[in-house]
Structures are given as C-alpha cells and as structure tokens.
Short mmCIF file of the C-alpha atoms (twelve columns), coordinates in Angstrom:
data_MODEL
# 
_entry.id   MODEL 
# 
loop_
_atom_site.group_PDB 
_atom_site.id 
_atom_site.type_symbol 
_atom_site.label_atom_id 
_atom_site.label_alt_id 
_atom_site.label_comp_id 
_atom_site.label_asym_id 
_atom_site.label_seq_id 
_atom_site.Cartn_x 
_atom_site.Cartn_y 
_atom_site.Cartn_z 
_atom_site.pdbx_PDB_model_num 
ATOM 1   C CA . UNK A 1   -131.680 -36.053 43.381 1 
ATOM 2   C CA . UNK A 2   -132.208 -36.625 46.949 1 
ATOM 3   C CA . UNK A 3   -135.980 -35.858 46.997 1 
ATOM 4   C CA . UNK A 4   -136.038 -38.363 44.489 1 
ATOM 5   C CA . UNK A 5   -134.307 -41.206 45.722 1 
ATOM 6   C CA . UNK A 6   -136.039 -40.503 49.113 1 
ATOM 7   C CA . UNK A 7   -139.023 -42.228 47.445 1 
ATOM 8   C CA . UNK A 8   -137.188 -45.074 45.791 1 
ATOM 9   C CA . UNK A 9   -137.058 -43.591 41.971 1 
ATOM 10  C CA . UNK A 10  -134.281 -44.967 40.113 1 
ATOM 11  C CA . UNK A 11  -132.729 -41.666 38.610 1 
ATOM 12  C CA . UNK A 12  -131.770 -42.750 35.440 1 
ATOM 13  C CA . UNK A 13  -129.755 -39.178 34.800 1 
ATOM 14  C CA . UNK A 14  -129.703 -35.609 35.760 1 
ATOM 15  C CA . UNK A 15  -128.806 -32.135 34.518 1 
ATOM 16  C CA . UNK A 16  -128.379 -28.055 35.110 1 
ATOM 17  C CA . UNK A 17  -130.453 -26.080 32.754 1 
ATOM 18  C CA . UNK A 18  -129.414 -22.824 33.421 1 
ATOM 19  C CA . UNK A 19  -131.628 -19.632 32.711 1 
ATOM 20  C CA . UNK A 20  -131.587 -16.398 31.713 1 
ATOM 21  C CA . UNK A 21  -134.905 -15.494 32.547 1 
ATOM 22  C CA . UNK A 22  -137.863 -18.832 32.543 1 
ATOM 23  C CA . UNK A 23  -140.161 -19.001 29.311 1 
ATOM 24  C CA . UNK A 24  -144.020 -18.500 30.138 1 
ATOM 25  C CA . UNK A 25  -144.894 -21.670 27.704 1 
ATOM 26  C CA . UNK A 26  -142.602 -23.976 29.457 1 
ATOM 27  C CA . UNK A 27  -140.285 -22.746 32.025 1 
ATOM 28  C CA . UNK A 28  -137.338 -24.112 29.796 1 
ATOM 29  C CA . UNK A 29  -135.800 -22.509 26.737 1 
ATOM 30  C CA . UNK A 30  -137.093 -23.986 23.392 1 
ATOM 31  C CA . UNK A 31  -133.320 -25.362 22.766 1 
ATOM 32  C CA . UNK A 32  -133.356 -27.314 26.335 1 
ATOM 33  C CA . UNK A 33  -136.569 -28.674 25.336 1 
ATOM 34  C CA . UNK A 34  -135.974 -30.189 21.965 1 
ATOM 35  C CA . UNK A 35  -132.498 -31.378 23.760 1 
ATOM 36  C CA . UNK A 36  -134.072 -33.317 26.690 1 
ATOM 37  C CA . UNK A 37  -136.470 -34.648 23.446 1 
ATOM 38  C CA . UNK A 38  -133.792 -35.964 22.122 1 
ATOM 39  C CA . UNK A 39  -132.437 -37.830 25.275 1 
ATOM 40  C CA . UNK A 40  -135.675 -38.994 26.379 1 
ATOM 41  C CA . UNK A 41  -136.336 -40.935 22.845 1 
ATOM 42  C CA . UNK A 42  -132.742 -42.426 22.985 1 
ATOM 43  C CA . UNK A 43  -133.344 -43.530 26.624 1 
ATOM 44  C CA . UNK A 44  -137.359 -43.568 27.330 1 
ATOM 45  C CA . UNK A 45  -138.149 -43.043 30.690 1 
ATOM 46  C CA . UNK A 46  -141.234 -43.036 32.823 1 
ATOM 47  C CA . UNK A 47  -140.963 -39.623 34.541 1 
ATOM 48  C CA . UNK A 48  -139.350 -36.771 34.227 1 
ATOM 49  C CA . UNK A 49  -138.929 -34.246 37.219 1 
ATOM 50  C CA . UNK A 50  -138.489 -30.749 37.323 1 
ATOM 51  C CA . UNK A 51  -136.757 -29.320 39.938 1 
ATOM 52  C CA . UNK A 52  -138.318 -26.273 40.471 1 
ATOM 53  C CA . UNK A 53  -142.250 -24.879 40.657 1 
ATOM 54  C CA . UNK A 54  -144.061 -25.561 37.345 1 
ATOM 55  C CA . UNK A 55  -147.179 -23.425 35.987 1 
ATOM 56  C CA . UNK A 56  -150.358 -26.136 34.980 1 
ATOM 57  C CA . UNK A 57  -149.895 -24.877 31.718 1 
ATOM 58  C CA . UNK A 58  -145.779 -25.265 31.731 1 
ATOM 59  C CA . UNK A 59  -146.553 -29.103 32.954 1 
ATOM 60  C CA . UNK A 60  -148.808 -30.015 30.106 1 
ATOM 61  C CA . UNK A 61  -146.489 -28.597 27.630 1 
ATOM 62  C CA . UNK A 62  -143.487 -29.986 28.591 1 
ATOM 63  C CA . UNK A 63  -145.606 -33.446 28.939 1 
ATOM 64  C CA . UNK A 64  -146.366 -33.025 24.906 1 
ATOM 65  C CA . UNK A 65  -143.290 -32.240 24.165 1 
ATOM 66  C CA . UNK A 66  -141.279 -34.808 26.234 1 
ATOM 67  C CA . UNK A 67  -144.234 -37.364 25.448 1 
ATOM 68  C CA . UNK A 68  -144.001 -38.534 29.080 1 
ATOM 69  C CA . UNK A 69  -145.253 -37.968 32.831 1 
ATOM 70  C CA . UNK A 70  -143.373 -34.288 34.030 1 
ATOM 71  C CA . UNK A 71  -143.930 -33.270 37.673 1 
ATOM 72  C CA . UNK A 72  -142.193 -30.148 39.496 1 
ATOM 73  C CA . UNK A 73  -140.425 -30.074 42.532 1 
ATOM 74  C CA . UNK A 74  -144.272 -29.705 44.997 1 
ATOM 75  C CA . UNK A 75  -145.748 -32.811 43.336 1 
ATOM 76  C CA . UNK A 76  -142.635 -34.730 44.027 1 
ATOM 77  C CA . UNK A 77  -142.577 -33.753 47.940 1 
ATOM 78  C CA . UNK A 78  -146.646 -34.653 48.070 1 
ATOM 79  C CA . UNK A 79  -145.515 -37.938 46.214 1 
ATOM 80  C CA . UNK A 80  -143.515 -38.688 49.231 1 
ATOM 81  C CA . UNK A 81  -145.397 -37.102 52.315 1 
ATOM 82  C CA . UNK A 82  -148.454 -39.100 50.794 1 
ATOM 83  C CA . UNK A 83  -146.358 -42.490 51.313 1 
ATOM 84  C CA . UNK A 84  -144.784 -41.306 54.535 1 
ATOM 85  C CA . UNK A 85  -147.901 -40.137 56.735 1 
ATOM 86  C CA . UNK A 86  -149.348 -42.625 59.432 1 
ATOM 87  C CA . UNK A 87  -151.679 -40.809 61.858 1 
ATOM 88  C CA . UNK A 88  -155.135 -39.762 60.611 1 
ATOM 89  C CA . UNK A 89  -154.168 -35.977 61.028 1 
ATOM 90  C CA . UNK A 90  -151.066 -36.527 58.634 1 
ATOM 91  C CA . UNK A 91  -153.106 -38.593 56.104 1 
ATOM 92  C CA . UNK A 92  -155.563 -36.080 55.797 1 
ATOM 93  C CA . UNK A 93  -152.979 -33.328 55.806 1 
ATOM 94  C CA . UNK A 94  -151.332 -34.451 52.846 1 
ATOM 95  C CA . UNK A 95  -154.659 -35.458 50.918 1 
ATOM 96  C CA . UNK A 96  -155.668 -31.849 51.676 1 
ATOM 97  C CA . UNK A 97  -152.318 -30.192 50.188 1 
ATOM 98  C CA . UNK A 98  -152.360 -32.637 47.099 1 
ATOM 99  C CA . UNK A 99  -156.096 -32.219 46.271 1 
ATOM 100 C CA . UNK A 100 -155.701 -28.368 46.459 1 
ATOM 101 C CA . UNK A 101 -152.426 -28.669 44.193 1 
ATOM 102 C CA . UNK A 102 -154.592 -31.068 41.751 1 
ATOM 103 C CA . UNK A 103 -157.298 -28.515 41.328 1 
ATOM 104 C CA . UNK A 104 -154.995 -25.679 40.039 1 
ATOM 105 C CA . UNK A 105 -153.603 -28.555 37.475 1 
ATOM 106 C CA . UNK A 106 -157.054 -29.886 35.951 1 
ATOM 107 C CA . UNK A 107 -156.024 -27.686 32.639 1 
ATOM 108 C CA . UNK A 108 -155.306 -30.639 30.160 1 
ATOM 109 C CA . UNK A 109 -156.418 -31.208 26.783 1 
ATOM 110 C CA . UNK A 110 -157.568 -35.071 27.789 1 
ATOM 111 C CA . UNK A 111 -160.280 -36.419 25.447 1 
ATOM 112 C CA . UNK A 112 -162.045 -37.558 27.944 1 
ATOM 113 C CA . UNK A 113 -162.847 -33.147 28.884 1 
ATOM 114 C CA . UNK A 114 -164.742 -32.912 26.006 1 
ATOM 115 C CA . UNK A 115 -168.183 -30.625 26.984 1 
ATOM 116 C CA . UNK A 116 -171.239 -33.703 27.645 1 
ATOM 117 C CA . UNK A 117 -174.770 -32.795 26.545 1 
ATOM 118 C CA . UNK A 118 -176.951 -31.921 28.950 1 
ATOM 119 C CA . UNK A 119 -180.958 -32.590 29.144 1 
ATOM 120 C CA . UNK A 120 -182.785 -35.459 28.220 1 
ATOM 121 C CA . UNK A 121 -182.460 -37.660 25.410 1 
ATOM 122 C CA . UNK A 122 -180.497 -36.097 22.174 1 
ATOM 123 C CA . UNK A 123 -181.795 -32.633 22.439 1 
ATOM 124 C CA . UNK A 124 -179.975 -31.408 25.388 1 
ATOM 125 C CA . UNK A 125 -177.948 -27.788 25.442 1 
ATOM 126 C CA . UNK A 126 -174.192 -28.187 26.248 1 
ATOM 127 C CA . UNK A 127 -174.004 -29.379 29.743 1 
ATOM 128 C CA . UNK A 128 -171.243 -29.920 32.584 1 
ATOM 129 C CA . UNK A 129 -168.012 -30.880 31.234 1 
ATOM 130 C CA . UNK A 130 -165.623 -33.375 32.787 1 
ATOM 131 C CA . UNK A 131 -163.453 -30.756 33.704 1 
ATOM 132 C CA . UNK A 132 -166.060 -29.004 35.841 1 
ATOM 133 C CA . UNK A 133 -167.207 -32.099 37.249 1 
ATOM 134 C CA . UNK A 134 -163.793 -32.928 38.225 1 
ATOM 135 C CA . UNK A 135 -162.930 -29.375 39.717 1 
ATOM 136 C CA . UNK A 136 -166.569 -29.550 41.430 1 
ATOM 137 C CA . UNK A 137 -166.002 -32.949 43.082 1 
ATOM 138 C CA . UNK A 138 -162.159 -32.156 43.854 1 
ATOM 139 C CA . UNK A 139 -163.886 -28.771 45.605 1 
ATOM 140 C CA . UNK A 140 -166.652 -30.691 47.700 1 
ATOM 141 C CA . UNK A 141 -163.711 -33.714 48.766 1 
ATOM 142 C CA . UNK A 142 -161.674 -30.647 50.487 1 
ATOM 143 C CA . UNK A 143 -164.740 -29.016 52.230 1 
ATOM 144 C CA . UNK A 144 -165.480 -32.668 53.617 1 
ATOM 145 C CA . UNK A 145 -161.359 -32.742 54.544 1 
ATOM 146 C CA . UNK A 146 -161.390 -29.598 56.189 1 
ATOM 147 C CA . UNK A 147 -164.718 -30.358 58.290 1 
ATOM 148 C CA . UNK A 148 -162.641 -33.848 59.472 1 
ATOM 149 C CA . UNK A 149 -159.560 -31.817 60.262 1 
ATOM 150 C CA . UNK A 150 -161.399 -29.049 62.595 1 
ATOM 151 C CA . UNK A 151 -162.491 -32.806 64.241 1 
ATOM 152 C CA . UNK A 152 -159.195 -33.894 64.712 1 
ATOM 153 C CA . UNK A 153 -157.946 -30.554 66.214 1 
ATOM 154 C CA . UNK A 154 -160.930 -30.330 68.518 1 
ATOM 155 C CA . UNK A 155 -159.511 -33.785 69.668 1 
ATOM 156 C CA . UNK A 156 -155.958 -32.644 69.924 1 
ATOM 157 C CA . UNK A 157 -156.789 -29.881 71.719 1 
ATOM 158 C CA . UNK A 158 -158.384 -31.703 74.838 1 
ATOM 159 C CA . UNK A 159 -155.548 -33.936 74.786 1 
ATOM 160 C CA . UNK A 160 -153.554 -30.924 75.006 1 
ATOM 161 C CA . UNK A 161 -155.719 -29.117 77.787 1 
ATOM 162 C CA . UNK A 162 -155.892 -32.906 79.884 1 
ATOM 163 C CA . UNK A 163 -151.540 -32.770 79.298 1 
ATOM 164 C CA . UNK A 164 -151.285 -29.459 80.808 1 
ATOM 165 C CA . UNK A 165 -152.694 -30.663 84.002 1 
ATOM 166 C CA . UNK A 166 -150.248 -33.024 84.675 1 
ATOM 167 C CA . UNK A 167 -147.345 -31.242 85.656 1 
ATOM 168 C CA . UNK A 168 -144.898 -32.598 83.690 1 
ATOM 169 C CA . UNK A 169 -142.350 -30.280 81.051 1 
ATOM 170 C CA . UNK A 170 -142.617 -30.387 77.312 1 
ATOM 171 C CA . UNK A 171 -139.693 -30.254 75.301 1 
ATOM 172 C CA . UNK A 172 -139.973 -30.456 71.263 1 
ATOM 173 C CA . UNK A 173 -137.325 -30.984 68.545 1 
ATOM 174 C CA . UNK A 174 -137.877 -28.722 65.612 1 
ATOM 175 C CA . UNK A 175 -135.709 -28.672 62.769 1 
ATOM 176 C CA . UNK A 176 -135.669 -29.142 59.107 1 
ATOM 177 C CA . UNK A 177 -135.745 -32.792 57.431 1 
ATOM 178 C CA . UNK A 178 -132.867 -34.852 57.551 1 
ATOM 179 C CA . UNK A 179 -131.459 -32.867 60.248 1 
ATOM 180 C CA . UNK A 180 -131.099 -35.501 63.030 1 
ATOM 181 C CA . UNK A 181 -133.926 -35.056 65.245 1 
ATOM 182 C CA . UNK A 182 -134.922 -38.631 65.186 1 
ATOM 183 C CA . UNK A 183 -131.400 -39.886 65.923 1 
ATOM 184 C CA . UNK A 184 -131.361 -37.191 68.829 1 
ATOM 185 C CA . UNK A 185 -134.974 -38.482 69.319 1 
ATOM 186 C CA . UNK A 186 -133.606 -42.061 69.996 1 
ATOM 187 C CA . UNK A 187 -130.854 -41.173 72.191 1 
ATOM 188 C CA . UNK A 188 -132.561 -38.911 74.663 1 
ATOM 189 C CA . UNK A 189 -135.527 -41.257 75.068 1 
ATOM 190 C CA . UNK A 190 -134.319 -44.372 74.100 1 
ATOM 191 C CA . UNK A 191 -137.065 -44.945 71.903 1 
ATOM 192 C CA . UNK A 192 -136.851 -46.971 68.368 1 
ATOM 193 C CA . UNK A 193 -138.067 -44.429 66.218 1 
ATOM 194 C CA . UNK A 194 -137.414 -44.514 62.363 1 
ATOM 195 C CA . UNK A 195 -133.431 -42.759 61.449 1 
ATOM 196 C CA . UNK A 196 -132.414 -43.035 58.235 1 
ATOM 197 C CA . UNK A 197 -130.448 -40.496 55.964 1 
ATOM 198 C CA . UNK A 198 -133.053 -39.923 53.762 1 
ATOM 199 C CA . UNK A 199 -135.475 -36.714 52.876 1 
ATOM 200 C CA . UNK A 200 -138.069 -36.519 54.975 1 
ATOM 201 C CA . UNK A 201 -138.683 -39.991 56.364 1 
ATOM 202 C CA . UNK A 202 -140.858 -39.401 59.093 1 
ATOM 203 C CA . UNK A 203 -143.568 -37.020 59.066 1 
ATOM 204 C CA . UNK A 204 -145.859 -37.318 62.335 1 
ATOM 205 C CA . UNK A 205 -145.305 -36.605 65.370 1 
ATOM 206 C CA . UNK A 206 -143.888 -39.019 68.380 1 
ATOM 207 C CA . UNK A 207 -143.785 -38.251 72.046 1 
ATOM 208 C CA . UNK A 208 -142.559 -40.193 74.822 1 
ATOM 209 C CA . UNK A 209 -142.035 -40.212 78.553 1 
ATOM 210 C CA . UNK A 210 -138.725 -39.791 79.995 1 
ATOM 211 C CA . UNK A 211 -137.664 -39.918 83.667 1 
ATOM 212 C CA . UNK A 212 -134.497 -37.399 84.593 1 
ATOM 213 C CA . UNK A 213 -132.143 -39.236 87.090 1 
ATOM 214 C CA . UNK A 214 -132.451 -37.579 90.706 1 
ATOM 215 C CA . UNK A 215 -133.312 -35.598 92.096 1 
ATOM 216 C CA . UNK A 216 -135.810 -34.695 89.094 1 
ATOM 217 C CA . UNK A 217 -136.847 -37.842 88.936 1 
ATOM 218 C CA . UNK A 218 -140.049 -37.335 90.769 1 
ATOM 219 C CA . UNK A 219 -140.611 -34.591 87.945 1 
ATOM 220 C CA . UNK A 220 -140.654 -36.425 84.360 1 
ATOM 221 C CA . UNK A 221 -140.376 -35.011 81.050 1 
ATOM 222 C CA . UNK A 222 -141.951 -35.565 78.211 1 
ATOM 223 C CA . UNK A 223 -140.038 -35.475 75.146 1 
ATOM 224 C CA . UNK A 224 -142.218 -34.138 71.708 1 
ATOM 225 C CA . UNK A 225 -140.821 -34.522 68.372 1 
ATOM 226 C CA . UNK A 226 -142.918 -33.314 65.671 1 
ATOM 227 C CA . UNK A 227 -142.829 -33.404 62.177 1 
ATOM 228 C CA . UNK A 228 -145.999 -32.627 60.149 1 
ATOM 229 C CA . UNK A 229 -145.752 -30.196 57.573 1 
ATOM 230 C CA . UNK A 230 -148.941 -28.180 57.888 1 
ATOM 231 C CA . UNK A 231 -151.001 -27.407 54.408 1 
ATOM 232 C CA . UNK A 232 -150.779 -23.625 55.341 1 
ATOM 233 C CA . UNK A 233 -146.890 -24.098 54.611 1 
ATOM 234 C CA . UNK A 234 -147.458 -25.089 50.954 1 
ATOM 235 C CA . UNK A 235 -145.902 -25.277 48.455 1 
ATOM 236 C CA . UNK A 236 -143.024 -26.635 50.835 1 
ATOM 237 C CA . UNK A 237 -139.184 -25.572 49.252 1 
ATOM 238 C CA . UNK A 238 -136.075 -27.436 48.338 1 
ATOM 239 C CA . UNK A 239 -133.740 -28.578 51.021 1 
ATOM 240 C CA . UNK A 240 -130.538 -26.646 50.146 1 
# 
C-alpha cells in the first residue's frame, strides 16, 4: 500500500492471500485467481500489483487470467526510482536495473513475436524474431549504460580524490527510506531538501557545507546524505 501510494496510484482495494506453499504457474492458488477474476470484472481496474517477486512466466499468466496489467513488488519500486532520480548517475542507475529486469520478462505470447522471414524477397529461411531483436537491442542499450556509468565514476572519483585534499570531515546519513534522514538532513544543515512521509522520495545524493560554532569553526564539515540504491542491490525488498 505504501509503495503504491508513494507514486500517486489510487488503490482502489487490497487483500492477504495467504499460502501454503506458491504455485509454479502463477504464484497464487487457482481458487485466489478465479476470485480476484471475479472482483476485477465487477470493478475493472488498470493495474493490479503483486506484492511479492513474480516469475516472467507467473506475470503473463496472471495478466491472462486477470485480463489486465500485473506487476510484482521490483517493477513497482523501478516504477518509482525511475520518476524519483535527478542526477545523471541516478538516471542511468535506474535505467540500468529496469532494462536488466525487462530482459528476464520478454517471455510473452504478443503477436507482434511471431518468427519474421529472413533473406531476400519471399524465399527467405526463418529469420530473427521480435523477441530476439528485442532481447538483442535491450542487451547492446546496457553495454552502452554500463560504458557511461564507468564515465561517471571516473568523474566521481576525482571529485572525491580533489575533496580529500581539503581538510575538511565527512559525515554521511545512511539509513533505510522513510527513515528521517532528510528531516535530520534539514536540521543539521539548514538546507531545504525534499521531507515528506512517503517511500522513498529522494533518491540522490545531497551534500552541503556546514560551519561548527567555535572553536571548530575554522574546521568545517561537510555534511553527505546519500541515497542511491545501487543496481548491484537488486531486486531491492519490502520496507517492513
């Protein structure tokens, strides 16, 4: 509920489906299925969410069945880091984790995956089909990612190397979202940085200058709060 209202959904209902042990075809049992079915064509709705991690093949079943958009609990979270990230790190962060979570997922029966002829003219042997070509492009968009981010790191780092000549102390807040590190952000430093009770709101990181009162005040402090959830960390978990 609170992952999904952090991006603005309007839930329209929610519900425990407790399990004995998850079905390989579509997480749910069959009788949970055909009851959500039921609730779904009395009250349509445009997505249904799954909180928990969902198989490519348990997604695309429960999408035929339900007849609507299903995502699990991951694609939800890159839903909302995706509208969240600012800084070119971030952005490219998130594309990475949601491109690599898309490839797994490119399993569905669309008509549009049908095997193209390859060749010339109409006497081509079976060629590429959309499904490879998607996979293939998918593939050569996170190799170009991945090149950009080993960029952006380079950069950080020399920023990082010219800080550590200045002799001033670091201090970061680390913390889980929604745990108050912007609020203690704001206080400490008196900066105006986003604090709202709401699932991760702010994803990159913020640093500002602060000056202690005397007699440290010839030695300031610089005060690091960073959020970015690194790809390496996927698929992130449920805030409990």
């Amino acid at each position: 509920m609170g992952l999904a209202r952090a991006i603005d959904l309007d839930v329209a209902g929610a519900e425990l489906a407790p399990l004995r042990r998850p079905t390989p075809a579509t997480l749910l049992g069959s009788g949970k299925v055909e009851e959500i079915k039921a609730k779904l064509e009395a009250e349509p709705v445009e997505l249904v969410v799954v909180d928990a991690a969902l198989t490519p093949v348990q997604q695309r079943n429960l999408e035929k069945a339900w007849k609507t958009k299903v995502i699990d609990r991951t694609g939800l979270i890159l839903e909302i880091f995706g509208a969240r990230a600012r800084t070119r790190e971030g952005v490219l962060q998130v594309e990475l984790a949601a491109l690599t979570y898309q490839r797994s997922r490119l399993v569905r029966s669309w008509t549009h995956l049908e095997r193209q002829r390859g060749g010339f003219g109409f006497l081509g042997g079976p060629g590429e089909s959309q499904l490879e070509l998607d996979r293939r492009k998918i593939t050569e968009r996170i190799t170009r990612i991945k090149a950009e981010l080993e960029e952006v790191r380079r950069t950080r780092g020399l920023h990082r190397r010219a800080r550590e000549r200045v002799p001033y102390r670091v201090v970061a807040l680390v913390g889980y979202t929604n745990a108050g590190k912007s609020t203690l952000f704001n206080r400490l430093t008196g900066a105006g940085v986003e604090a709202v009770d709401k699932l991760f709101a702010t994803l990159d990181p913020t640093m500002r200058l602060v000056r202690l009162p005397a007699p440290r005040s010839s030695s300031p402090t610089r005060w690091a709060s960073s959020r970015i959830c690194r790809p390496s960390s996927w698929p992130p978990s449920t805030p409990r």
